[in-house]
N, C-alpha and C positions, 0 to 999 in steps of 0.2 A: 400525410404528415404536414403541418403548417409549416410554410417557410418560414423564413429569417425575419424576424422583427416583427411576425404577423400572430393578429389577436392577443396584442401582450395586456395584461394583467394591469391597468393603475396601479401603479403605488400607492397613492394618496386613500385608497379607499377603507383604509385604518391606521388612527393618526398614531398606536403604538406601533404599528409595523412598519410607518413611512419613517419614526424614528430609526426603527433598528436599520430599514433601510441605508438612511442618511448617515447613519454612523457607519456601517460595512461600506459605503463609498469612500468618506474621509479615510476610512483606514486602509481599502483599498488602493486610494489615491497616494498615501504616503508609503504605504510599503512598493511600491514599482516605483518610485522616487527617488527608492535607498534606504526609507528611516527602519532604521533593526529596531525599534522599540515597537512601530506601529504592525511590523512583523513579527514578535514576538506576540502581541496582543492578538493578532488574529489566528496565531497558533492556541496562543490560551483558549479562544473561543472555539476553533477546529476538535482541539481534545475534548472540550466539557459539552461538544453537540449543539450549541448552545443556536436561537436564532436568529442573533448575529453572523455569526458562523456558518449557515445554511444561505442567508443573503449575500456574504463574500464570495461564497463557493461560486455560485450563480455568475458573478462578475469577473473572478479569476481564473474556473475552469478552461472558457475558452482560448483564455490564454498559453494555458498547456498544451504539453505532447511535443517538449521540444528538448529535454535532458535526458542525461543519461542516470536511468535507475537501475542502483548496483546492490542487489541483495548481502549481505554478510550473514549468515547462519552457521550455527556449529553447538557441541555441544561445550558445556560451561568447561573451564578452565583450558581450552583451547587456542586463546589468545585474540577473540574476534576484536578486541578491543585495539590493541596494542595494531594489529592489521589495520585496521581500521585509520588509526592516527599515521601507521607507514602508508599509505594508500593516500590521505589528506597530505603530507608532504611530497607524493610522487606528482597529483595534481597541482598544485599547487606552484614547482617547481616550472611546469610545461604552462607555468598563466593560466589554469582554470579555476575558476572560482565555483567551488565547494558546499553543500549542507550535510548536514547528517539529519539522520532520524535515529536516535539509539533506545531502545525499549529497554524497561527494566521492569522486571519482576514486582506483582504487586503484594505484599501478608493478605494472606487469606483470612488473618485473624482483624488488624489492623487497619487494612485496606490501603497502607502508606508502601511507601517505596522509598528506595535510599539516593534512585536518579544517577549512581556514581559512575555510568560508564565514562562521561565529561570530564571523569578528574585525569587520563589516562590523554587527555586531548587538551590540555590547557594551556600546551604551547600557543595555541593557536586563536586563543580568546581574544586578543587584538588586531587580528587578522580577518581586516572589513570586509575581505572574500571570500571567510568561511564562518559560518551558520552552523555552530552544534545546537540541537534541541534534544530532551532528554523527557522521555514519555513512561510512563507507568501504563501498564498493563492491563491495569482495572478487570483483573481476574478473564478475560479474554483470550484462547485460547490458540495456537496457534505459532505460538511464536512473537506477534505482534498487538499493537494496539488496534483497538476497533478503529482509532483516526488514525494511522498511517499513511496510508494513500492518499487521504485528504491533506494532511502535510504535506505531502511529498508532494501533490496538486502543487501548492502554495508555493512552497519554493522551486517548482518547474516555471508557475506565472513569474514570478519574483526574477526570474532572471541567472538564477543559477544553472550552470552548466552541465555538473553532476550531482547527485542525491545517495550520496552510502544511506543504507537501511540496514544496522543491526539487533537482529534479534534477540529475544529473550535466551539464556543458555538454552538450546530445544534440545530434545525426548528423539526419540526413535518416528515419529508422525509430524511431529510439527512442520508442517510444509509447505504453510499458507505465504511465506516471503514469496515462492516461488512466481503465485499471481499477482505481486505487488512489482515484480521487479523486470526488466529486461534480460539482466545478468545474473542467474546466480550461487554465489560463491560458497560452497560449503568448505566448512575449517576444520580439519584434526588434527591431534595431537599425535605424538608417540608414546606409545605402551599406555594407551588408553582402553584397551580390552584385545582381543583376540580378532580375526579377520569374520569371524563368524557372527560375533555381537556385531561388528560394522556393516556387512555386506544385509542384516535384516532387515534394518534401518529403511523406512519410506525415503529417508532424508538424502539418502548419495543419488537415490532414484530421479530427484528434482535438481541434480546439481550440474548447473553449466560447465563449472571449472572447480572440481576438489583441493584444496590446498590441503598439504603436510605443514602445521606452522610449527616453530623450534626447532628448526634443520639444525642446530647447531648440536642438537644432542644423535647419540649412536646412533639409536634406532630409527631415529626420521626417513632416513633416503631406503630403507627395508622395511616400514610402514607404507611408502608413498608406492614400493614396486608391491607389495601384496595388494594393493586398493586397484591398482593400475592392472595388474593382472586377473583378478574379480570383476571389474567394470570389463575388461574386455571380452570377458564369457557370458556376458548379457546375452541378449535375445537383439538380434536386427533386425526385426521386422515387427512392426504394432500388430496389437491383437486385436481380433473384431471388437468395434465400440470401445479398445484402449489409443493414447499418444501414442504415438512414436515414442519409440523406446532413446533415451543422450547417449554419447559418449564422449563426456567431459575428458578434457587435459585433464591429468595429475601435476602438479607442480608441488616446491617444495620451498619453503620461506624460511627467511630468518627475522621475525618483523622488530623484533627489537633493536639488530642493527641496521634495516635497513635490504639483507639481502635479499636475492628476489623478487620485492615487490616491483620494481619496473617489467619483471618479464611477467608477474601477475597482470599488470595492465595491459600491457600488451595482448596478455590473451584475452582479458575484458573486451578491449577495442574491435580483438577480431572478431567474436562471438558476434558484438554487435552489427558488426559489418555482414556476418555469413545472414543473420537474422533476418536484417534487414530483405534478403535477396530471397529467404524460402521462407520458412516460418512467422515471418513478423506477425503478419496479420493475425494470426491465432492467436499469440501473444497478447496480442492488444487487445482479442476479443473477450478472452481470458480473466485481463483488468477489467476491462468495463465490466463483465460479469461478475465481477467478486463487488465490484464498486458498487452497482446496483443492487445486489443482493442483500449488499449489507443495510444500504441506506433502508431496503426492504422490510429486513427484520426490524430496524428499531419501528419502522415507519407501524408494521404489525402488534410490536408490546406497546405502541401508544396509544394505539387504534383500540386493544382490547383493554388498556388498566382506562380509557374512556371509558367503557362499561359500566367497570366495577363501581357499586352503591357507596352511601358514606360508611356503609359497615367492612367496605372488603368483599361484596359479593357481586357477583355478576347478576347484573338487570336480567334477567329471563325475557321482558317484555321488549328489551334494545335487540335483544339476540332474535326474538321472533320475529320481527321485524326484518332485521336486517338477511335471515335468513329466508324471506318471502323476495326478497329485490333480485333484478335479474342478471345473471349473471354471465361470464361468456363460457364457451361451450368448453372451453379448455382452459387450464390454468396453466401449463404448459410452457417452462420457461424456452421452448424452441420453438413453437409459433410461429410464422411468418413477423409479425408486429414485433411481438419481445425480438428476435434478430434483426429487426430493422432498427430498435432502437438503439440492441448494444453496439451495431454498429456505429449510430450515431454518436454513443457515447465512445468508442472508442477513435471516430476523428477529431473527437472535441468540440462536435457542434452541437452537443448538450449535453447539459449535467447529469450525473449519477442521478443527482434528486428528483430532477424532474420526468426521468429515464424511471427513476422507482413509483413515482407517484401517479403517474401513466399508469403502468403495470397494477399500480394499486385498487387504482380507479373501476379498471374492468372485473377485477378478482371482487372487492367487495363496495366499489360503491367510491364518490369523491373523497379521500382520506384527508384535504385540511378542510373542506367545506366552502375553499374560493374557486374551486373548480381549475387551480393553476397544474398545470404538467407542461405537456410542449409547448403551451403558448407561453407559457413564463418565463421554460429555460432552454429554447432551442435560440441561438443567436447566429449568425455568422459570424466564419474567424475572422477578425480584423486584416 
């Protein structure tokens, strides 16, 4: 693998791309500066893929890998919002300077979203050390937006301390927070269904620390011991080729006034801290693999609508072609190579993208046609 700074890629050697370059500098120059507008603009860019967006990453990535990423999941009317904002006052309180990432739900008819988790947090709209951003979903499955992590990238570069990530109201599966985030927090309600609808759920199966939120009502503290006594008749030992099986704290919040959420942080804090000393590294490797993959997929429906003729059909003569070029013996995302890279990408000495476009490269061939991967985006960390 080329080291640091070696066989990088000119800029210059297209004058639309030395633009977009120039501008993902300027913008990157002012958001580590401070300026929230030029941070905002480079989240516009992050969401819409755009590449701008893809040249910022390059310049910001290695700046990450230094906040703390707090998943918030649960299913809808649960309260992740309103947690969410108790959570931004408890930091807040202790001097740390805060982002959010809050997804919302995209019409599947309409393709629009209403954005509203922000209205539940707008104490806080003047407050230069907190960062809400509010993402639609863009029919993307999961829980999350396909740019997520790429945000969360952004504002880990940018200088923020913590990053809440709350998800779409999720389903019995949705469980994809869990590789986006260090911590994470699944939210129920009381008399939200029976211990039997709960315990089916993928979703407590991914959870660091389950919250009961609305302790203030009867049932809460007899929701929180039914969940607490099912999680503890789990399985303690992983099964061949499965994790390790959690056993999240149960806690119990009141987030509308307040109560609770410091000893929710606190268990945040410790998780991270136990993390840190056994499982991190999986964790991390975990990100980088969702990061890359993702980058993957788009990298593969661009690669293939290239194909498609001006009628909408796939060239036959592109495909025979490309299906004569040689390829490597394995496509195999566990490979010696593909592991060397997530690693890479999970120390932050190179980008998802370039991490994807590697991998591309050997699967079918150079996928932007400059031959750029680790020479372009493996750096050292400053």
């Amino acid at each position: 693998m080329a080291g640091p700074q070696e066989s990088m890629t000119a800029e210059g050697s297209n004058p639309a791309e030395s633009s977009v370059a120039r501008r993902a500098d300027s913008l990157c120059d002012a958001a580590l500066a401070g300026d929230r507008r030029a941070l905002a603009r480079l989240l516009t860019a992050v969401e819409n893929r755009t590449p701008l967006a893809e040249a910022a990453m390059r310049r910001l990535y290695p700046l990450a890998g230094h906040a703390q990423l707090i998943g918030v999941t649960g299913p809808p009317g649960a309260g992740k919002s309103t947690l969410v904002a108790a959570l931004i006052a408890e930091l807040r309180r202790a001097g740390r300077p805060v982002a959010v990432v809050a997804v919302d739900p995209s019409s599947p008819i309409t393709g629009g979203a209403v954005l509203g988790d922000r209205v539940r947090m707008q104490a806080y709209a003047a407050d230069a050390d907190v960062f809400i951003r509010s993402m639609a979903s863009r029919g993307h499955s999961g829980g999350l937006s396909s740019a997520t992590s790429a945000a969360a990238a952004v504002f880990d570069a940018a200088g923020f301390d913590v990053v809440l990530i709350e998800t779409v109201g999720t389903g019995q599966s949705e469980v994809e927070v869990a590789a986006a985030a260090d911590t994470t927090v699944v939210v129920e309600a009381p008399d939200m269904g029976d211990e039997i609808q709960a315990i089916k759920a993928g979703l407590l199966e991914v959870a660091d620390i389950v919250v009961v939120n609305k302790g203030d009502r009867p049932a809460a503290h007899r929701t929180a011991g039914q969940l607490h006594a099912m999680l503890a008749d789990g399985p303690r030992e992983p099964r061949p080729g499965r994790p390790a099986p959690k056993h999240p704290e149960v806690l119990v919040t009141t987030a509308a006034t307040g109560e609770g959420v410091a000893e929710l942080l606190a268990a945040i804090d410790r998780h991270r801290t136990a993390a840190r000393g056994s499982d991190g590294e999986s964790v991390r490797l975990k990100r980088a693999e969702a990061q890359v993959w993702a980058v993957l997929v788009d990298r593969l429906h661009a690669r293939v609508r290239a194909l498609e003729g001006d009628a909408g059909q796939i060239d036959g003569a592109q495909i025979d072609a490309a299906a004569q070029e040689p390829r490597a013996e394995s496509g195999d995302r566990t490979t010696p190579g593909a592991g060397e890279l997530l690693r890479a990408v999970a120390a932050h000495e190179l980008d998802p993208y370039a991490a994807a476009d590697t991998i591309l490269d050997r699967l079918v061939g150079d996928a932007s046609g400059t031959g750029t991967g680790i020479a372009a985006g493996r750096r050292g960390r400053p």
